[in-house]
C-alpha positions as CSV (number, residue, x, y, z in Angstrom):
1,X,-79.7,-7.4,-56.7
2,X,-82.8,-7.4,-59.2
3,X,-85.1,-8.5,-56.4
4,X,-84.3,-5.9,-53.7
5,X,-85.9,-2.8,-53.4
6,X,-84.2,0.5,-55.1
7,X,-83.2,1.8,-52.1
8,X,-81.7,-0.6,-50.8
9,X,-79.5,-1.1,-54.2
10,X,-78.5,2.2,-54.1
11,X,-77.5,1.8,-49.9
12,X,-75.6,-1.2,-51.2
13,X,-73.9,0.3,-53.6
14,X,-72.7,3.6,-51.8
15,X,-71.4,1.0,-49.3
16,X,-69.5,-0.3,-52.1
17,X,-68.0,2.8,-53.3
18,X,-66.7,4.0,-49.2
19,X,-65.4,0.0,-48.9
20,X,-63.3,0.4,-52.2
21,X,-62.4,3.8,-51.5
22,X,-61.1,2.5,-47.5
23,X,-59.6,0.0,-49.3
24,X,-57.9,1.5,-52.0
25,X,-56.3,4.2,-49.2
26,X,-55.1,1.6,-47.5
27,X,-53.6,-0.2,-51.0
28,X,-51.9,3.1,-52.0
29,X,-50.0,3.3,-48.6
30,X,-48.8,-0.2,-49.0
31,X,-48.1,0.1,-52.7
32,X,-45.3,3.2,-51.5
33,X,-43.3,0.3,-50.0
34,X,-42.7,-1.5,-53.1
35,X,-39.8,-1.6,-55.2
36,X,-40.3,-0.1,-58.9
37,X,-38.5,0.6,-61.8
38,X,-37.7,4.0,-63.0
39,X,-38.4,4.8,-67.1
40,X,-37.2,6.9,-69.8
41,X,-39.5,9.8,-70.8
42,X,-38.1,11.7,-73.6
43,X,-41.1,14.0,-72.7
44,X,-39.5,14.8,-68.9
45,X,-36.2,15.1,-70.1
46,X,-36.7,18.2,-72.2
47,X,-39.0,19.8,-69.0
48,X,-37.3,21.4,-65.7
49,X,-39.6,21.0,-63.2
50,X,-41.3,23.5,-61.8
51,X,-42.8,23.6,-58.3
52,X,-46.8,24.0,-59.5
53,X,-48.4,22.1,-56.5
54,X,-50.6,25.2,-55.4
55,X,-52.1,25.8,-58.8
56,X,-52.6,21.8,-59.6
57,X,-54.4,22.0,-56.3
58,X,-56.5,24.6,-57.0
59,X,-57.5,23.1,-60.3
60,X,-58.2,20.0,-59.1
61,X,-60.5,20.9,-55.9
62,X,-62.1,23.7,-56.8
63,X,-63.6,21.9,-60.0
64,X,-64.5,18.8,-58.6
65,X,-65.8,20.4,-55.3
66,X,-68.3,22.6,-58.0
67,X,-68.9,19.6,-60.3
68,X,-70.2,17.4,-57.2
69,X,-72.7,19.8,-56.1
70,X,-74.3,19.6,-60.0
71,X,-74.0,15.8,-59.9
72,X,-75.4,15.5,-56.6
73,X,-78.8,17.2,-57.4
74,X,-80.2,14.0,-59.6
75,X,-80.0,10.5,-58.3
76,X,-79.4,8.9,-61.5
77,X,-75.8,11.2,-62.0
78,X,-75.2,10.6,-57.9
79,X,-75.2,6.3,-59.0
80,X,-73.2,7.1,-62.1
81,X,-70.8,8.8,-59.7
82,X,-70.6,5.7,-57.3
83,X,-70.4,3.2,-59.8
84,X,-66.9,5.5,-61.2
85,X,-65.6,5.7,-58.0
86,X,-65.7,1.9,-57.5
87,X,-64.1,1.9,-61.2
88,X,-61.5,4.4,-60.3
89,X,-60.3,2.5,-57.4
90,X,-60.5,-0.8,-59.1
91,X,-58.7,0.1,-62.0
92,X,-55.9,2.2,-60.5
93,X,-55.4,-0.7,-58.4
94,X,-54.7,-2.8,-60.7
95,X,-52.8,-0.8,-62.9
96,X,-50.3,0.3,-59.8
97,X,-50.5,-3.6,-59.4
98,X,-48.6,-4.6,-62.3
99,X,-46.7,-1.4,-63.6
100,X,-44.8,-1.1,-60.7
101,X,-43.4,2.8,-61.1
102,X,-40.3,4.6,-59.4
103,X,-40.9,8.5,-59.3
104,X,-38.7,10.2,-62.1
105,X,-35.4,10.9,-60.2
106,X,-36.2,14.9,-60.4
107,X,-39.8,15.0,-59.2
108,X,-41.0,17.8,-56.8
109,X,-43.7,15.9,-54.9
110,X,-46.9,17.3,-55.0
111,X,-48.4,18.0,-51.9
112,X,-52.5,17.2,-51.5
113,X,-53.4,18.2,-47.8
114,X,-57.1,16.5,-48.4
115,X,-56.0,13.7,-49.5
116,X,-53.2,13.3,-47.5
117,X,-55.6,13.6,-44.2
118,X,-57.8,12.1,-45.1
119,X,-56.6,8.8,-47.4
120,X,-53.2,8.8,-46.9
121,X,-52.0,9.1,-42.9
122,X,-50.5,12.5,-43.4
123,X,-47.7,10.8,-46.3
124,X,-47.1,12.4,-49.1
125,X,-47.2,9.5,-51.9
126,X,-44.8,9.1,-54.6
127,X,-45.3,6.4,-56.6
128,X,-48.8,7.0,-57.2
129,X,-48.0,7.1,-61.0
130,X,-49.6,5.0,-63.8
131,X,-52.2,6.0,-64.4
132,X,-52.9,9.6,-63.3
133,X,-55.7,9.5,-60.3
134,X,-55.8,13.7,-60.9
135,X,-56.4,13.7,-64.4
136,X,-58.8,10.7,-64.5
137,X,-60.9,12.2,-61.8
138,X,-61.1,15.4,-63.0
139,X,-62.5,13.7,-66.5
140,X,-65.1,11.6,-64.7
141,X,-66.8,14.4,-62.7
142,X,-66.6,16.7,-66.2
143,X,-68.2,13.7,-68.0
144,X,-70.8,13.8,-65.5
145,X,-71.9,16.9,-64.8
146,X,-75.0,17.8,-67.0
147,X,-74.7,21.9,-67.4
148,X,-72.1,22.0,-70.7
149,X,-70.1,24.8,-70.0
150,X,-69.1,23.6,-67.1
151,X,-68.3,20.1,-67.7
152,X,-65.9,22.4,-71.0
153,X,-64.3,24.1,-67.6
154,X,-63.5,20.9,-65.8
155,X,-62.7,18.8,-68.8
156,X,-60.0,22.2,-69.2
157,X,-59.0,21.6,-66.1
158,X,-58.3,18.2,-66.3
159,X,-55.7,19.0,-69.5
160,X,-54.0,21.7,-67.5
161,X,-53.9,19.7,-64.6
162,X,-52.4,16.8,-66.3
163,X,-50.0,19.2,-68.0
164,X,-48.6,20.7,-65.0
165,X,-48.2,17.0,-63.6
166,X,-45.7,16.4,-66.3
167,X,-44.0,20.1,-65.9
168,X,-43.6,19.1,-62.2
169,X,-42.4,15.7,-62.9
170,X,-44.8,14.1,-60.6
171,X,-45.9,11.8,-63.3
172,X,-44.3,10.3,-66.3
173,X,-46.1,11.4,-69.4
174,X,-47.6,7.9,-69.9
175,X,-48.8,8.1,-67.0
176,X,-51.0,11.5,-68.1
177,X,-51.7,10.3,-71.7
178,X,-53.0,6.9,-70.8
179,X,-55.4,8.8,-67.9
180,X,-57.9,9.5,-70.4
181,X,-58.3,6.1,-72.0
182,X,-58.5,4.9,-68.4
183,X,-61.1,7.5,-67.5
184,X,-63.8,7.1,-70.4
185,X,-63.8,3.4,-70.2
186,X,-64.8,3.5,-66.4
187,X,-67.1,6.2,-67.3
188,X,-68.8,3.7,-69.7
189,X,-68.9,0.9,-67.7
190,X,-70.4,2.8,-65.2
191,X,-73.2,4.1,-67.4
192,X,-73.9,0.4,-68.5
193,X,-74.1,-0.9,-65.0
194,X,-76.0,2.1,-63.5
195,X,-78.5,1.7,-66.6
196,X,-78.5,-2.0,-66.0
197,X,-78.8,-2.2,-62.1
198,X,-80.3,0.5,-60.5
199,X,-81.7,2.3,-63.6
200,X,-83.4,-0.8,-65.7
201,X,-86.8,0.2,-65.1
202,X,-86.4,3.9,-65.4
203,X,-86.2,5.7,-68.5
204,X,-86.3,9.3,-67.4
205,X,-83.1,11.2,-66.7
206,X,-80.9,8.0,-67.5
207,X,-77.4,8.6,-70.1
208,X,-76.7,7.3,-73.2
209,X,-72.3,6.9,-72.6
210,X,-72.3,8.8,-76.0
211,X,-69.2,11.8,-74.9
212,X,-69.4,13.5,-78.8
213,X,-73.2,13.8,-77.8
214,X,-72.9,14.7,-74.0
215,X,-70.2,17.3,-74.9
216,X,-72.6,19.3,-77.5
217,X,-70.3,17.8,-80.2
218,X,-72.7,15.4,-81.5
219,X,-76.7,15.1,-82.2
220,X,-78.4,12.5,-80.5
């Protein structure tokens, strides 16, 4: 891709991210057909669920809707974005691939209209469980937004959120715990390639993959 011109990079690579996305959808709906294996989660055992799908919803859209609109406003965060959502749908693919999941036995599904219309065919999935797609998306767009406080609120929201997908039982806990490992590995690979690919021959604007020092935790 070296020799083509930056635009057309960045054309190729937001192609990329709608194919894998498309694709992915398309996976997920499949993936519900498969037969799983149900696990013990000391964890969910000591939770009744509770119905929390309006709140998780509200924690996950709102934040990611707000995040967006920051990340979209420089070119080098919208590349980051498309290389995670390639990741994203990569990894969870393969994941759901080889830890085939039943849904603990007392889930209360959680109901995503967006998704649902515009991914999923109107089906509300189940056994979209390890790892968590809510969690790890929340952490990505709070990774990438620049302003701190607010990538603070959405990383915040991403631990609630993941917290009320165990109290709901929509997810084992594994599921949740393993989302942020998950999450900042994609989130570094995407920095590398962005910085590699479309990025090599700019200096200005582009990220370091350092979280401690992104999150005001760290000097540079």
């Amino acid at each position: 891709m070296g020799t083509y011109p930056k635009n057309i990079k960045f054309f190729l690579l937001a192609m990329m991210s709608i194919i894998s996305t498309f694709l992915f959808s398309k996976f997920m709906i499949w993936n519900e057909t498969r037969i799983g294996i149900h696990i013990s989660d000391p964890i969910l055992s000591l939770i009744t669920p509770v119905d929390l799908s309006i709140v998780t919803g509200l924690l996950t859209n709102i934040p990611i809707f707000i995040g967006l609109m920051d990340i979209f406003r420089k070119p080098s965060n919208t590349i980051y974005l498309l290389y995670c959502v390639i990741g994203v749908c990569c990894f969870r693919a393969l994941t759901l691939f080889f830890f085939v999941l039943e849904p603990p036995v007392d889930i209360i599904p959680l109901s995503d209209p967006i998704l649902e219309s515009l991914f999923y065919g109107g089906s509300v999935l189940l056994k979209d469980l390890f790892f968590s797609g809510h969690t790890a998306n929340l952490l990505l767009i709070g990774f990438l937004v620049e302003n701190i406080f607010l990538k603070r609120f959405i990383i915040l929201c991403a631990a609630l959120v993941g917290s009320m997908l165990i109290i709901q039982h929509v997810h084992y806990s594994i599921d949740v715990f393993a989302a942020p490992f998950f999450a900042v590995l994609i989130y570094k690979l995407s920095i590398f390639t962005g910085n590699n690919t479309i990025l090599n021959n700019i200096s200005e604007g582009k990220r370091c993959g350092t979280l401690l020092y992104e999150l005001g935790f760290k000097k540079q």
